[in-house]
C-alpha positions in Angstrom: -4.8 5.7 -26.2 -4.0 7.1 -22.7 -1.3 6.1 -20.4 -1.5 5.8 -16.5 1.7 8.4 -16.3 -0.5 11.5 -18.7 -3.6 10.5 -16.9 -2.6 10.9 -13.6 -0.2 14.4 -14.4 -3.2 15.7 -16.1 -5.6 15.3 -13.0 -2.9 16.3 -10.4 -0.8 18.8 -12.3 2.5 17.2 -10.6 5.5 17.2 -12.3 5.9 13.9 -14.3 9.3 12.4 -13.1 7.7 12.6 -9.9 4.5 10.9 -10.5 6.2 8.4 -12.7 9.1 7.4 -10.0 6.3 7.4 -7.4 4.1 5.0 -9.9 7.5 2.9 -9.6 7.2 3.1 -6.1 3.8 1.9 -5.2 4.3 -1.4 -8.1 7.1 -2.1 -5.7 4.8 -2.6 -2.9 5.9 0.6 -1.4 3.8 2.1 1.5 3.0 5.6 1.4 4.7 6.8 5.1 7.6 5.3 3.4 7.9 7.0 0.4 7.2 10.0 1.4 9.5 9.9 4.1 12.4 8.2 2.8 12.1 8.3 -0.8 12.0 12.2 -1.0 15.1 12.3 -3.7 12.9 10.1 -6.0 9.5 11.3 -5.3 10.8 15.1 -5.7 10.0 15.6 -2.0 6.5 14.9 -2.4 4.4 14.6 0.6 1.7 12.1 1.7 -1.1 13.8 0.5 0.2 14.5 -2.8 1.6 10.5 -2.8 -2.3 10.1 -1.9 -3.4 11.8 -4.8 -1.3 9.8 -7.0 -2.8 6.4 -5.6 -6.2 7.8 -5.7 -5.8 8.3 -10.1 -3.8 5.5 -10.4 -6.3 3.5 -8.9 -9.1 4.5 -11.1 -6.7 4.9 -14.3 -6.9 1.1 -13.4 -10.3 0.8 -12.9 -10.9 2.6 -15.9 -8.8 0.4 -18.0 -10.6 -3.1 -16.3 -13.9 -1.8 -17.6 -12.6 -1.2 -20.9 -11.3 -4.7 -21.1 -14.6 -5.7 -20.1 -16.8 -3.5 -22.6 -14.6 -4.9 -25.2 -14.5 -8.5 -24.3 -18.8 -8.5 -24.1 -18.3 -6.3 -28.1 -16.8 -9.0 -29.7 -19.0 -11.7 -27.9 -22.2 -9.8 -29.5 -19.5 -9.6 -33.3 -20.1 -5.8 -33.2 -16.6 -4.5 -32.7 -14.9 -2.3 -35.5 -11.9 -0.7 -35.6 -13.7 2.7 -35.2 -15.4 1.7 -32.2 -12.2 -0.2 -30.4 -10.8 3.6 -30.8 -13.3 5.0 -29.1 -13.2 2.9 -26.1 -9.6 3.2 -25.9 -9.5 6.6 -26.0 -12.0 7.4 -23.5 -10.7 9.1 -20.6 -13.5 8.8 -18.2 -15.8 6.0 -16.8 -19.0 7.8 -18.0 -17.8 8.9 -21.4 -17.0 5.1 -21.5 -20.7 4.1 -20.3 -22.1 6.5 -23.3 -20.3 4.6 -25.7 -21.1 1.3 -24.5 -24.8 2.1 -24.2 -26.2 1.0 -27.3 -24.6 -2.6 -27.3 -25.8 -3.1 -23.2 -27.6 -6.2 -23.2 -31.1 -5.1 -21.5 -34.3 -6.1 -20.2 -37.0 -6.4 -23.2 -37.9 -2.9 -24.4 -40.2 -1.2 -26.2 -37.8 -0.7 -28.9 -36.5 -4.3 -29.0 -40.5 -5.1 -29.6 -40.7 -2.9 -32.0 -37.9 -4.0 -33.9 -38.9 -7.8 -33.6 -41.9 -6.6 -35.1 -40.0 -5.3 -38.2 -40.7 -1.5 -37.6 -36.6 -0.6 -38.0 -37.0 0.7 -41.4 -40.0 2.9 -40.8 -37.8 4.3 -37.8 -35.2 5.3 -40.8 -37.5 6.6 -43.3 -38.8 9.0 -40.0 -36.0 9.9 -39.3 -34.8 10.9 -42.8 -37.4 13.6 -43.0 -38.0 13.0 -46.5 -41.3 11.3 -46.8 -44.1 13.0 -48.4 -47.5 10.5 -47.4 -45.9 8.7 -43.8 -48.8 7.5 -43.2 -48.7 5.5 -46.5 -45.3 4.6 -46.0 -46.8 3.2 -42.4 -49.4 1.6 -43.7 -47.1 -0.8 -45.5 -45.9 -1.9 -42.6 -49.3 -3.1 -40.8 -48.6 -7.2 -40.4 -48.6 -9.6 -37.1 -48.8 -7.6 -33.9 -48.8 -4.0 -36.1 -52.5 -3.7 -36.6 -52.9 -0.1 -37.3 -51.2 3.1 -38.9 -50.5 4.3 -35.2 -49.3 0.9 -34.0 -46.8 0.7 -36.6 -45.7 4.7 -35.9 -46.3 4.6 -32.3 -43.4 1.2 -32.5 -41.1 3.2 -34.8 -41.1 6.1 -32.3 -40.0 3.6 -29.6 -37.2 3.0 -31.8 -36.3 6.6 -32.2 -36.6 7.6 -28.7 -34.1 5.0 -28.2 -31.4 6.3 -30.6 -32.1 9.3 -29.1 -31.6 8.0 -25.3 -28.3 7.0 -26.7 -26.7 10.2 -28.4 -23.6 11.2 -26.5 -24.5 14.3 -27.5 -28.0 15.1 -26.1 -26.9 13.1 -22.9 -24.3 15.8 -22.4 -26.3 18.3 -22.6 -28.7 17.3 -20.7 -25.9 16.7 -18.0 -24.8 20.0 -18.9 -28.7 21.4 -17.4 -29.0 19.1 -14.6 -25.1 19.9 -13.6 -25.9 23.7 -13.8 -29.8 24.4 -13.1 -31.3 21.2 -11.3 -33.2 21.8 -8.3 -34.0 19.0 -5.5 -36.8 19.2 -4.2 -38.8 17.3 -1.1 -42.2 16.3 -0.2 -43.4 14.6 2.7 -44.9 11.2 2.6 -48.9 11.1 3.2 -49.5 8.5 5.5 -51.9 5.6 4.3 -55.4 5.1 5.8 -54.2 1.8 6.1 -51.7 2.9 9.5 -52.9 2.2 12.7 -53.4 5.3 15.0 -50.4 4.4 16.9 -48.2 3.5 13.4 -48.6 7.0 13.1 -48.0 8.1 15.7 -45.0 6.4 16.0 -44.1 7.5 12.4 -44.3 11.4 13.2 -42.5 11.4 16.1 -39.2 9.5 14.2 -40.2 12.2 11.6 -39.8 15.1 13.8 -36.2 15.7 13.2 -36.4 15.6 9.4 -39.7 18.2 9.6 -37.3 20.8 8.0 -37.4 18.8 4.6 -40.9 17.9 4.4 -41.2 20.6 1.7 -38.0 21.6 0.6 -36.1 23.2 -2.6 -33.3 24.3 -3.2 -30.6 24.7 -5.9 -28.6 20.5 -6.5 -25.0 22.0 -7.3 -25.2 24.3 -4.0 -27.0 22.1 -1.6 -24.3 21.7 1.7 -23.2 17.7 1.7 -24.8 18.0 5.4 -28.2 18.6 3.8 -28.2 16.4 1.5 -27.1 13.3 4.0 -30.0 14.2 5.8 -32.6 14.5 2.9 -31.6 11.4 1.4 -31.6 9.6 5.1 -35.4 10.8 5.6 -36.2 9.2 1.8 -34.3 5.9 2.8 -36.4 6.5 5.8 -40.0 6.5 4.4 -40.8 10.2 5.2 -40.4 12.3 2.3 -39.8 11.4 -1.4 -37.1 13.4 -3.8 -37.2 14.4 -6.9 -34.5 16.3 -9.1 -36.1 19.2 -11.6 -34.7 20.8 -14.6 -36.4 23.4 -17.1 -38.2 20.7 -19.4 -39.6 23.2 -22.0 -35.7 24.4 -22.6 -34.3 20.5 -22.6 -36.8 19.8 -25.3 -35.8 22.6 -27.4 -32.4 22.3 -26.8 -33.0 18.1 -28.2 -35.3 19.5 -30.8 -32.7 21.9 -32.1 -30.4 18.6 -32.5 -32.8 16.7 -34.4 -35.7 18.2 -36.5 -34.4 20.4 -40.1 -38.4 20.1 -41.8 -41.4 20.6 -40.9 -43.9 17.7 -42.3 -45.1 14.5 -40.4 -41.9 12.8 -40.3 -40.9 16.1 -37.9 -44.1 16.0 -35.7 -43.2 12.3 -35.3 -39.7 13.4 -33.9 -41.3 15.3 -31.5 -43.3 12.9 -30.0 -40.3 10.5 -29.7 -38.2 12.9 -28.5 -40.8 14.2 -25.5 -41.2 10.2 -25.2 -37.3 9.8 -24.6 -37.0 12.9 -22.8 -39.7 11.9 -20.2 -39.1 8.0 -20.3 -35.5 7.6 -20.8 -33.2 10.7 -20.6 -34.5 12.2 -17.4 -35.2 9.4 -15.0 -31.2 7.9 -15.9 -30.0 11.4 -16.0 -31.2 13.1 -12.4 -30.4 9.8 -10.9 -26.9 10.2 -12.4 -27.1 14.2 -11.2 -28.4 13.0 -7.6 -25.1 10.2 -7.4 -22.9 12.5 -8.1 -24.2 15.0 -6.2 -24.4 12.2 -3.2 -20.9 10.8 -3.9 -19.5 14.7 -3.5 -21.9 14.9 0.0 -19.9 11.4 0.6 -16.4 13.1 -0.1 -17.5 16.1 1.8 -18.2 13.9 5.0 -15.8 11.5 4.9 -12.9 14.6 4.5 -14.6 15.9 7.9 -14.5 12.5 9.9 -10.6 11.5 8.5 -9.8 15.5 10.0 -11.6 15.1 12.9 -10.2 11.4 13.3 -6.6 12.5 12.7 -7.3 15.1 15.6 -8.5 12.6 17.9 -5.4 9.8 17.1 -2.8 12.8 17.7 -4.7 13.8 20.6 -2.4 15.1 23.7 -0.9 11.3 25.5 -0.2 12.4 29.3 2.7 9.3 28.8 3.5 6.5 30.9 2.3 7.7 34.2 0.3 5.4 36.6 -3.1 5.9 36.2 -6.9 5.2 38.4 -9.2 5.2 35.6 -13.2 5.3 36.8 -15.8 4.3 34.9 -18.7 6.6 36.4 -22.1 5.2 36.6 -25.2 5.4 39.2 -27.0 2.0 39.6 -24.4 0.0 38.9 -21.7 2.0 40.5 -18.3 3.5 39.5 -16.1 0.5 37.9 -12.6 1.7 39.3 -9.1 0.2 37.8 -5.5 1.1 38.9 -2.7 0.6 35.5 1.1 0.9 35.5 2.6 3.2 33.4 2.5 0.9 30.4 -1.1 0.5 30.8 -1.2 -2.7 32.7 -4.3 -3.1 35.2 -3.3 -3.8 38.6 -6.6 -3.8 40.5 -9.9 -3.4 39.6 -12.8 -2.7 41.8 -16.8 -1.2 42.3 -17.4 1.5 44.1 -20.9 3.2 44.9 -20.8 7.2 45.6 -23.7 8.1 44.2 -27.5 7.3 44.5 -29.1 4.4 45.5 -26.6 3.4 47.7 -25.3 6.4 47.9 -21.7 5.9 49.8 -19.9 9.0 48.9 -17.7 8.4 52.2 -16.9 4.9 51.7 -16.2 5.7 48.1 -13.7 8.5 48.6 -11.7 6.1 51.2 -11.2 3.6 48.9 -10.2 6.0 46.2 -7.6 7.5 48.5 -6.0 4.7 49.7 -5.8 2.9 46.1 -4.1 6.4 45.2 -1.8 5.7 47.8 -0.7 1.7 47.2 -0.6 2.2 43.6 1.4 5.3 43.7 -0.7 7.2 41.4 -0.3 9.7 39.0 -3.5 10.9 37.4 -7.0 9.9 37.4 -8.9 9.6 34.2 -12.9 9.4 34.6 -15.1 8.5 31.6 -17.3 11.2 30.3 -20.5 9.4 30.8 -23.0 9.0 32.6 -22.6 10.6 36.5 -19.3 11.9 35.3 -19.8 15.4 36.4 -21.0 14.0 39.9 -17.7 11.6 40.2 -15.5 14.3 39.2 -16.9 16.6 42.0 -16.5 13.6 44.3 -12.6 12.9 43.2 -11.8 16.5 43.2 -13.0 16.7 47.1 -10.6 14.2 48.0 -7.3 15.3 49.4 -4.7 13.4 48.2 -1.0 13.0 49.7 0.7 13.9 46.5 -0.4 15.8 43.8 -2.8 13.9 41.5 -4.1 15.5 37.9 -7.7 15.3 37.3 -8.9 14.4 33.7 -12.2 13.8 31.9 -12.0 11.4 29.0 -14.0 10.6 26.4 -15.7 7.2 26.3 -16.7 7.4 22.7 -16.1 3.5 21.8 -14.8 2.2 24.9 -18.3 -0.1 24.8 -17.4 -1.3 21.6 -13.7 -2.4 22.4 -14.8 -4.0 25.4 -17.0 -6.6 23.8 -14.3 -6.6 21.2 -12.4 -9.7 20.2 -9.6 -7.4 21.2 -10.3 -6.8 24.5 -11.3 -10.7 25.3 -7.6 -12.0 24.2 -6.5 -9.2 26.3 -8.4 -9.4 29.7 -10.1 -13.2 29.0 -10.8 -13.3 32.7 -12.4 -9.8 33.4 -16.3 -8.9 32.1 -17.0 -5.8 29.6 -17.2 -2.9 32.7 -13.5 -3.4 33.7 -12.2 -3.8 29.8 -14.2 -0.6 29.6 -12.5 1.1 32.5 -9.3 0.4 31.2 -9.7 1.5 28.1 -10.9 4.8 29.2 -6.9 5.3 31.5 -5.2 3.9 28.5 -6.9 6.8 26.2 -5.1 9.1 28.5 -1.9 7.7 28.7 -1.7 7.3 24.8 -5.2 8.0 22.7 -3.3 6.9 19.7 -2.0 3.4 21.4 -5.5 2.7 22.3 -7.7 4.0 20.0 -6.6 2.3 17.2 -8.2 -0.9 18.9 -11.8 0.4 18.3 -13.7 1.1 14.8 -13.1 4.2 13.4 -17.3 4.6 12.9 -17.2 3.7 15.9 -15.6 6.6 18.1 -18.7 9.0 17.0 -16.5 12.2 15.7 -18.2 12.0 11.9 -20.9 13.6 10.5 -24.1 10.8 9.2 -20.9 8.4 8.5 -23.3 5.3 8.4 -24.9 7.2 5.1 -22.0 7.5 3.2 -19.9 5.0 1.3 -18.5 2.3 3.4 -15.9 1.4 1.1 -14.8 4.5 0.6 -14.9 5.9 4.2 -13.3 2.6 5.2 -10.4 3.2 2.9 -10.1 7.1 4.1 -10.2 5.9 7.8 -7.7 3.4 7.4 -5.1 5.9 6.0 -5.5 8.2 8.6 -4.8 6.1 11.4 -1.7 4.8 9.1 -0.4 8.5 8.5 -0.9 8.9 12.5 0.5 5.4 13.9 3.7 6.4 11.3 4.1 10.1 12.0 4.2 9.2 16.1 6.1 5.6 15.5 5.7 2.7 17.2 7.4 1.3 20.3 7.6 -2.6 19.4 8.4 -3.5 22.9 5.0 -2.5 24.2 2.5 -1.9 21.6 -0.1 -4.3 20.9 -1.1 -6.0 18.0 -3.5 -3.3 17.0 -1.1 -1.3 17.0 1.6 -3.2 14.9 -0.5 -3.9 12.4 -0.8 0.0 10.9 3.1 0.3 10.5 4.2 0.6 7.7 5.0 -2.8 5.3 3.6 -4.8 8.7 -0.1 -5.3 8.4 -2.4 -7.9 10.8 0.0 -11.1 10.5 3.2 -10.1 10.9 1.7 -7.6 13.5 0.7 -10.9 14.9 4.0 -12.6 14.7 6.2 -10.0 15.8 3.8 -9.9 19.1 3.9 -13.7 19.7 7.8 -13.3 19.0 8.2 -10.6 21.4 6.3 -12.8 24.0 8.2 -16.0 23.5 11.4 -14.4 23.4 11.5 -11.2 25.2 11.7 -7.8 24.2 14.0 -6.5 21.3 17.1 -5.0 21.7 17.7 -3.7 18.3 16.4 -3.3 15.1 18.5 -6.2 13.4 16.5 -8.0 15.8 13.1 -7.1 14.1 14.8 -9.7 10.8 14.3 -12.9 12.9 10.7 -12.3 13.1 8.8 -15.4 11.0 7.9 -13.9 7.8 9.2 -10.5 8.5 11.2 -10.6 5.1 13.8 -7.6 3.6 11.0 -5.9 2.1 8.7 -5.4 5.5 11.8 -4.6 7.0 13.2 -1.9 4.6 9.2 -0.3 5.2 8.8 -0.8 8.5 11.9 -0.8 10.6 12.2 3.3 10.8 8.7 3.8 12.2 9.4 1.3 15.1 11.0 2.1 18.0 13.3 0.3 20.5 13.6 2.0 23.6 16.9 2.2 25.8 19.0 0.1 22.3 22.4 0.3 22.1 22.6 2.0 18.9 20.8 5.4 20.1 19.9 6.1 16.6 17.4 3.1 17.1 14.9 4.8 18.9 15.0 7.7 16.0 12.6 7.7 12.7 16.9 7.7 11.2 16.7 4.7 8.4 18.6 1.7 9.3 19.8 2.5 5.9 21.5 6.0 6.4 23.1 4.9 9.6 26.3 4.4 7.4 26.3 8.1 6.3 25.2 9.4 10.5 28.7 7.2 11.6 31.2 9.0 8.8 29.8 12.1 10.0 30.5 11.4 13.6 34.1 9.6 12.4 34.7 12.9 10.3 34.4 15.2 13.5 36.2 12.4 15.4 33.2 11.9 17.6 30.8 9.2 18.6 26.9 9.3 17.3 26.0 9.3 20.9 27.9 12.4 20.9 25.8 13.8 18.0 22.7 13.5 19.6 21.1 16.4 20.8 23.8 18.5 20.0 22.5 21.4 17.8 25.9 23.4 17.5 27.8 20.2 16.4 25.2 19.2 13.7 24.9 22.7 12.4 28.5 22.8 11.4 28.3 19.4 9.1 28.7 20.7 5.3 25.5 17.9 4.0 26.4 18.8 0.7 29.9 16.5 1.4 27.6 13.3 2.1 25.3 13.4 -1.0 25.2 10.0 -3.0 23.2 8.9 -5.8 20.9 7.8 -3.5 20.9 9.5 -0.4 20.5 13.6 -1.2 19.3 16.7 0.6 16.0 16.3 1.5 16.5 13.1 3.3 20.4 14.7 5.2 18.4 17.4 6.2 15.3 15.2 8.0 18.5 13.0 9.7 19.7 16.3 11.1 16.3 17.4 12.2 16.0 13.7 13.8 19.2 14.0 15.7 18.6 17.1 16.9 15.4 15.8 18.8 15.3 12.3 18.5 12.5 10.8 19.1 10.2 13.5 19.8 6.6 13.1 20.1 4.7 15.5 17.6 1.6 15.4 19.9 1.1 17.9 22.9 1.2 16.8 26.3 -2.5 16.3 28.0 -3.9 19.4 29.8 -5.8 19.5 33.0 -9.2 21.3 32.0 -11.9 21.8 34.5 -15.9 23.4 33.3 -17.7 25.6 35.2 -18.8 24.0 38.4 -22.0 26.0 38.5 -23.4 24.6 35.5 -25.0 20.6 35.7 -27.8 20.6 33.3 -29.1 22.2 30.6 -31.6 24.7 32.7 -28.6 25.9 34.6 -27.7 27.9 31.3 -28.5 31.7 30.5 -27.8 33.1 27.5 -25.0 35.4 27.3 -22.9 33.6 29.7 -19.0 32.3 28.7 -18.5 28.9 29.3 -15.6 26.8 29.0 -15.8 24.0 26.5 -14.3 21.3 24.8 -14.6 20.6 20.8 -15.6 17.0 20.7 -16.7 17.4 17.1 -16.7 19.2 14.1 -18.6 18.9 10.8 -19.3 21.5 7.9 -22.1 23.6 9.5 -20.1 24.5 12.6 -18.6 22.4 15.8 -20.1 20.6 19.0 -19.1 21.9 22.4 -19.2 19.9 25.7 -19.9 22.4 28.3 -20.1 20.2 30.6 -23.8 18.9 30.6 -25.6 15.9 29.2 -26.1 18.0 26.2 -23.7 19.7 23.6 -23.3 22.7 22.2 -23.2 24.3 18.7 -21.6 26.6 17.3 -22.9 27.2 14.0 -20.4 27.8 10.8 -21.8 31.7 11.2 -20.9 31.9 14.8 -17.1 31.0 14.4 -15.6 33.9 13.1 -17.0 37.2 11.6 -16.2 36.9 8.8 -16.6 34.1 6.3 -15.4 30.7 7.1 -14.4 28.2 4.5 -13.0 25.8 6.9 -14.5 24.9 10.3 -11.0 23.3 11.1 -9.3 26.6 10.4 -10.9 28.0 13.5 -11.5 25.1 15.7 -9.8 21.5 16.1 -10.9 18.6 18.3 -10.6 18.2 22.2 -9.5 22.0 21.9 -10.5 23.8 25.2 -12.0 27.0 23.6 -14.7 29.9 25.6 -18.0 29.9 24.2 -20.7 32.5 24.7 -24.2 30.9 25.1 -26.2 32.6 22.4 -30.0 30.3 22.7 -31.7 27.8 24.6 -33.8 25.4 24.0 -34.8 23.1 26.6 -37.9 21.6 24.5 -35.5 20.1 22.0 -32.7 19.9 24.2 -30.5 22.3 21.8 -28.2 25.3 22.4 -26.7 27.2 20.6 -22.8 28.8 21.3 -20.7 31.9 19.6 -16.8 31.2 19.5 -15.8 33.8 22.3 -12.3 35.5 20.7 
């Protein structure tokens, strides 16, 4: 029998008094942010993805075990279970050796075999299989009664049976996983279209096909298919427009069962062969390639999911310009450009429609009204969705002579539609409509992308590659950790997040994100951290988790707007008592804190690692690990995709990256790509080594085409 502490050292190679305190950790209902940032004496200064990796085995060490429970329960329900074959289940490490095991006791739909053992043909099976009978077809003959009415009937039911101990041999399955895992090829075809489609069904049909005409005959090698690929095969199956099949060498899977099962060379062994070409074709390799193909789709589904939590995590730490007042425009044509004017925490002010651009077409009027709302709102920047007529209202705005001096910024609108008609959004503007929720989201995204992104889907914000393809669950799970690893690594200032917010610190989660909002509203804002403790429901252990990643701006204890512990600020005042100083003093002060011996101040609890983070902290406290926003302008010359010539450099902004290469926004309805080839030359294992999202990189226009509306870009150096 295995344990959950040699499982999970065995799959991630870390030291065992690490795993098993971290184990100890997490049973404890201990977040990750936490331990890894506060529990670095007991985890051995593990860090969150390695704490990850840990969850990841433990939780299917556990799911591992349930199934076991369950395999055995249904065993000795059916009165099948011996001691031999408890041992086995208990011993199995894996989910699939497990299944194998399992496999001959599965309660199934009627089968051939199960008819032809109703039909008393089980013995004959034996005497086959034996290889020792001299006259089989005597032997069969004795076996003609009931539904058996012939010599072939009665072989023809005992080769069911055979094919069926053979479907079930751990041994021949492995092998043949062994093939498919090695050799298998997938390979597409495209779907003939029925005479029974209209003229316009098909029509209709080939032009959604178009995109997927690459795979309409298609082969290529399972284990090295990119997890891109694959997505986009399986999509145009799931789709109706081609049909998959995975492929092995038959001719050496046969031999390779044959040289298993057959040691003469009478009847008995030709009737081995038949059963084992039955089991091969009926059995082994339908289960088997569809078990090759989930693997293979599950690895596509890691692949994919690792890109979008990358390009996610780039996105939540993208640059914040801060709490600056801010005009955010919502560009549109018909229906105008949906202005608003925030504070600096992102509280809208005014909200208004203007109309610069065609039909009404009152650039004038619209540049007036911009000016003067720049003026009695005391603006900062000016944010302006990257939709549709962006390029034209950013022209507009940049025309406009301001009295101060205003920053101009493009901002994505990826999912600002979707928090709009959000629950979200309605609680917090009940009495506004979708287009000025919209608006504000998009000046919020530049005062703080992480504040207000965390409001929308993750799917939602469109930085993934075929994320609707892949598991839900899973992706779900992945997405959710991200924005927790972000929200924790930033911290949180309780006094003006929102609920959204709240609810990804650490130990917090939706309720008492809910309570400690309708707290803060009821009773003002906090003043301290002890204050966080008189929260409804906000007990020890959501404070011990949570307190250090939430902030309190402007406290009386300095050290509370700090990612400092509540629990080390014993140790930070006997240092500051030791140098007969004040913490405030200690703040900041880099010569000061360099001269404390940390080695005087270990406990059994508090060690190193976690002296040397408070020093770090006090030496910057607070700090925001994000980048300030940039001002970025693209080439005014260049509107639409005809006004591109290859060869040209461009500026460009990443705003996404998958595993073939990255997308560029040049500035044009369309984006660019730069192919996995085209970012370095030479090989690139990583697209994120060379690139990262909302990164302002040149680009070097390489091809055009306007037919398909696709360019493609070379990373300029």
């Amino acid at each position: 029998m295995i344990d959950i502490l040699k499982f999970i050292t065995s799959q991630t190679q870390l030291p065992e008094q690490s795993v098993k305190n971290t184990i100890a950790l997490l049973n404890e209902d201990c977040t990750v942010p936490f331990i890894s940032r506060y529990r670095k004496e007991r985890t051995g200064n593990l860090d969150e993805v390695q704490i990850g990796e840990i969850v990841k085995y433990k939780e299917a060490f556990e799911a591992l075990e349930k199934r076991k429970k369950a395999i055995l329960k249904a065993l000795e329900e059916q009165a099948v279970l011996t001691p031999e074959l408890k041992e086995k289940i208990v011993s199995a490490q894996d989910l699939t050796t497990l299944e194998d095991i399992y496999l001959p006791y599965k309660k199934s739909r009627k089968t051939k075999a199960e008819t032809a053992r109703k039909n008393g043909l089980e013995p004959l099976a034996k005497i086959i299989m034996s290889q020792n009978a001299n006259d089989l077809e005597s032997v069969a003959f004795k076996y003609i009664k009931g539904d058996v009415e012939s010599v072939e009937a009665a072989l023809e039911g005992a080769r069911h049976i055979i094919a069926e101990w053979i479907n079930e041999r751990s041994d021949i399955r492995n092998n043949i996983r062994y093939q498919l895992e090695r050799f298998a090829m997938i390979s597409t075809k495209k779907v003939v279209k029925t005479k029974a489609d209209t003229s316009t069904a098909i029509s209709a049909r080939d032009e959604a096909a178009q995109k997927f005409r690459d795979y309409f005959d298609w082969s290529e090698s399972l284990s090295r298919i990119p997890s891109h690929r694959l997505l986009a095969i399986l999509r145009a199956e799931k789709e109706g427009f081609i049909r998959v099949k995975i492929e092995i060498d038959n001719d050496r899977a046969l031999d390779k069962i044959e040289s298993r099962m057959i040691r003469s060379n009478n009847a008995c062994a030709d009737q081995i062969e038949l059963a084992i070409k039955d089991a091969y074709k009926r059995l082994l390799l339908p289960s088997l390639s569809n078990e090759a193909l989930q693997i293979a789709k599950e690895k596509a589904d890691e692949s994919a999911i690792n890109v979008f939590a990358k390009n996610l995590k780039q996105l939540l730490l993208g640059s914040p310009l801060g709490e600056k007042r801010i005009l955010a425009i919502d560009p549109g044509f018909r229906t105008g450009c949906k202005v608003v004017c925030l504070d600096a925490q992102g509280q809208l002010k005014y909200n208004e429609t203007i109309y610069p651009h065609p039909p009404k077409s009152d650039a004038v009027g619209a540049m007036k009204k911009i000016s003067s709302l720049a003026d009695a709102y005391k603006i900062e920047a000016i944010a302006i969705g990257n939709g549709t007529a962006s390029r034209e209202t950013e022209a507009l705005v940049r025309k406009i002579r301001f009295k101060n001096d205003i920053q101009v910024f493009v901002v994505s609108e990826a999912g600002a539609s979707i928090y709009s008609a959000s629950k979200i959004a309605r609680e917090e503007f009940p009495d506004y409509d979708v287009t000025v929720r919209g608006s504000v989201s998009i000046g919020r995204r530049l005062q703080d992308p992480l504040a207000e992104l965390v409001k929308i889907d993750a799917k939602s914000i469109g930085v993934g590659q075929y994320q609707h393809d892949v598991d839900q669950t899973k992706l779900q799970k992945s997405l959710d950790t991200v924005v927790e690893h972000c929200v924790n690594s930033v911290g949180v200032n309780i006094n003006t997040a929102s609920k959204s917010l709240l609810s990804y610190v650490s130990g917090i989660g939706p309720k008492l994100a809910e309570n400690i909002f309708n707290f803060r509203n009821e009773n003002g804002v906090f003043t301290s951290r002890n204050d966080i403790k008189k929260v409804p429901r906000l007990g020890g252990k959501a404070f011990e988790q949570g307190a250090a990643f939430l902030r309190i701006k402007d406290a009386k204890n300095p050290l509370d707007d700090s990612a400092v512990h509540p629990e080390s600020y014993a140790v930070i005042t006997k240092m500051a008592k030791d140098l007969g100083k004040s913490v405030q003093d200690l703040i900041g002060n880099t010569t000061l804190l360099k001269n404390i011996d940390l080695k005087t101040y270990c406990t059994d609890s508090i060690g190193l690692p976690t002296l040397q983070d408070i020093i770090k902290e006090l030496e910057k406290p607070g700090l925001d690990i994000r980048e300030q926003a940039k001002v970025f302008t693209f080439n005014q010359n260049i509107k639409t995709i005809s006004d591109l010539k290859e060869g040209q450099l461009l500026s460009g902004i990443v705003n996404n990256i998958t595993n073939f290469g990255c997308f560029v926004d040049v500035g044009i309805k369309e984006s660019g790509l730069i192919h996995v080839s085209n970012l370095s030359d030479s090989f690139v294992k990583d697209v994120n080594e060379h690139v990262s999202l909302h990164q302002q990189i040149i680009v070097k226009v390489l091809e055009i085409d306007i037919s398909r509306k696709r360019i493609q870009l070379k990373l300029h150096k």
